[in-house]
C-alpha positions in Angstrom: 0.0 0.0 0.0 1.3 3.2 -0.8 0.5 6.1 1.2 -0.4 9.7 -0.1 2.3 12.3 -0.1 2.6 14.9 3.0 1.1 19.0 1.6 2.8 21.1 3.7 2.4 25.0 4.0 4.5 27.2 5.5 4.1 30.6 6.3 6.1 33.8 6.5 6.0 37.6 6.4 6.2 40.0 3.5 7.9 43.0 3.7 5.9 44.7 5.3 4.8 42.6 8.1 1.9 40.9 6.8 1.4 37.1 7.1 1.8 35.1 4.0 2.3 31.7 2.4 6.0 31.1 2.1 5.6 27.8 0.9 2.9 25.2 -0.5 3.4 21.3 -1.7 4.9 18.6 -1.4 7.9 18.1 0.6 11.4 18.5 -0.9 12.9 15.4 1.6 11.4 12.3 1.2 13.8 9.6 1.9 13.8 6.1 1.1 15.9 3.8 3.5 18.1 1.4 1.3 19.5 -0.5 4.4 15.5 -0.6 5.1 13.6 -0.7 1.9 10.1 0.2 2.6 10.9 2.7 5.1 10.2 6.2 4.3 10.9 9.8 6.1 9.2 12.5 5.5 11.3 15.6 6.7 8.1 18.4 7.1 10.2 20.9 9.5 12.9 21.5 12.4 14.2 24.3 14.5 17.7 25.0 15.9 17.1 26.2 18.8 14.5 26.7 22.0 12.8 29.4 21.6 11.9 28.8 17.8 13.4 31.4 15.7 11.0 33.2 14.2 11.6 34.7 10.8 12.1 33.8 7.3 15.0 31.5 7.5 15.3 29.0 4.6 13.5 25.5 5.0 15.9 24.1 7.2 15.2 20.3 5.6 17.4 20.7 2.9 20.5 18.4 3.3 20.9 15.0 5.1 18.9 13.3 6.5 19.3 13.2 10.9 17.7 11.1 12.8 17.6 13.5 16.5 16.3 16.9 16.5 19.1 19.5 16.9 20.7 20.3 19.8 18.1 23.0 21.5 16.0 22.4 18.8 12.6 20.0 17.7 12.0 18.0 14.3 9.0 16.8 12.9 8.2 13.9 10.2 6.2 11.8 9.1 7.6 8.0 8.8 6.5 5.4 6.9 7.3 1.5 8.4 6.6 -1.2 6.2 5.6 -5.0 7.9 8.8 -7.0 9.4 9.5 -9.6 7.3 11.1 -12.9 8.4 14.4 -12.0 6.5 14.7 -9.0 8.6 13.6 -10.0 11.9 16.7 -12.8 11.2 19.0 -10.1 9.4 17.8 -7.1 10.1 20.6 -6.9 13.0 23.4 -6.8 11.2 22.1 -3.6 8.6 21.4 -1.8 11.4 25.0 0.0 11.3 24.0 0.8 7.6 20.8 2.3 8.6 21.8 4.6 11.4 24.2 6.2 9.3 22.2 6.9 6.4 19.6 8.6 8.7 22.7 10.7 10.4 23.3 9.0 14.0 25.2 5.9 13.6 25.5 5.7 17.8 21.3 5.3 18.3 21.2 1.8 17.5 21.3 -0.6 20.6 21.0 -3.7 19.2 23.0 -6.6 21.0 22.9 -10.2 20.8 18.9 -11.2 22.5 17.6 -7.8 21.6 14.1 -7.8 21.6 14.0 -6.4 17.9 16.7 -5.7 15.7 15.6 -2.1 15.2 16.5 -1.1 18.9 18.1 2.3 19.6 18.0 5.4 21.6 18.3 9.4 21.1 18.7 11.6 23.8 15.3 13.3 23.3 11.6 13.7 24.2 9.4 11.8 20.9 6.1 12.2 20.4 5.3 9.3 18.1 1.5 9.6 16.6 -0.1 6.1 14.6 -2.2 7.9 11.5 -2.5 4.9 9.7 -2.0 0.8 10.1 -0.8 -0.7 13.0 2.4 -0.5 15.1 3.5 -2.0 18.2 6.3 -0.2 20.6 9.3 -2.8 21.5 10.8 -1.7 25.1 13.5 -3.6 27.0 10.5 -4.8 28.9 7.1 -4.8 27.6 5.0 -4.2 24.7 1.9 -1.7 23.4 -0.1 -2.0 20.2 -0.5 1.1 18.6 -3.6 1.8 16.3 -4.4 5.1 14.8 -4.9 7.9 17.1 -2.9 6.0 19.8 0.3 8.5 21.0 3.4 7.3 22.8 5.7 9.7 24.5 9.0 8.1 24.1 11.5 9.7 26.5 14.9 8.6 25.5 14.1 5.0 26.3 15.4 2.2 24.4 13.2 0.5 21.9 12.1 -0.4 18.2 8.9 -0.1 16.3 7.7 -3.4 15.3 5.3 -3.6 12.4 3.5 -6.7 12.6 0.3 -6.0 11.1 1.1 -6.9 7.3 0.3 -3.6 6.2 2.5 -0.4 6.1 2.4 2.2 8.8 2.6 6.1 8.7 3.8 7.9 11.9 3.8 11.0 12.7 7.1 12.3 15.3 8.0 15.7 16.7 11.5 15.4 18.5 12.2 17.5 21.5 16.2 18.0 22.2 16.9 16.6 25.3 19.5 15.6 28.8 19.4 13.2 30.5 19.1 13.2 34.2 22.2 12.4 36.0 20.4 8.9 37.4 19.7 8.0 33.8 23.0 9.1 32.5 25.0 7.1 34.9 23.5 3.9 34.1 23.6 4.6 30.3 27.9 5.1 30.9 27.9 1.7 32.4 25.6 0.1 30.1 26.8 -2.5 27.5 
């Protein structure tokens, strides 16, 4: 199933103060995975820093692809997650290097020998994931949730993996908060394997 493309608008001032539409249509990054075909990003916007600038800077989604929101900053997409397949689930461990890198942060991926899914990884950041279409469920260390649309998960730098086992593709919607982590949850991530 192929999902329609993301219309985005974006808005600005004139010259002279007055709102306008800056930009209309379709997105100019929409990535394709090859370590991951079926998987598909959809870069709609990010900001470099907290507060927002506000102005007329250029769309700042030009350029590689990056998994984690700025430092100081927020990113939102839109992913699309196609069904695990057997040959991943059994593979899919050993392309995760490959993957990581092609979406810009080749340290996320946590994926050791009895991981629960060959997709797990971290980011130091607050994730709003929302399901808009199809079926996902969240992979933690411990535990499990099936996702359906409307469901929202706020993922806050935990490690996990989405797991599509519903046979159909999946479109999520993410806005990434920069974030740090506490110094409880720091100290164990230094000691962790």
């Amino acid at each position: 199933m192929i999902l329609p493309p993301i219309h985005r608008v974006v808005t600005g001032h004139d010259d002279q103060g007055r709102a306008v539409i800056a930009q209309e249509g379709a997105l100019p990054t929409v990535v394709e995975l090859a370590a991951i075909p079926g998987t598909v990003f959809h870069e709609v916007w990010s900001t470099a820093q907290s507060p927002a600038f506000v102005g007329n800077d250029p769309d700042p989604t030009l350029g590689p692809l990056a998994l984690p929101p700025p430092a100081g900053g927020t990113r939102i997409r839109f992913v699309d997650i196609p069904p695990d397949t057997e040959d991943f689930l059994e593979t899919g461990a050993a392309r995760m290097g490959a993957a990581f890198t092609e979406i810009g942060d080749t340290h996320a991926s946590t994926v050791r020998e009895g991981s629960p899914h060959p997709l797990m990884h971290r980011t130091e950041s607050v994730d709003y994931g929302v399901v808009i279409e199809g079926e996902m469920t969240l992979v933690l260390d411990k535990g499990e949730a099936l996702l359906r649309p409307g469901s929202v998960v706020i993922q806050r730098g935990t490690n996990h993996a989405w797991a599509n086992r519903s046979g159909k593709v999946c479109r999520m919607l993410f806005v990434l908060v920069s974030g740090r982590y506490d110094s409880v949850i720091a100290a164990f991530l230094k000691d962790a394997p």
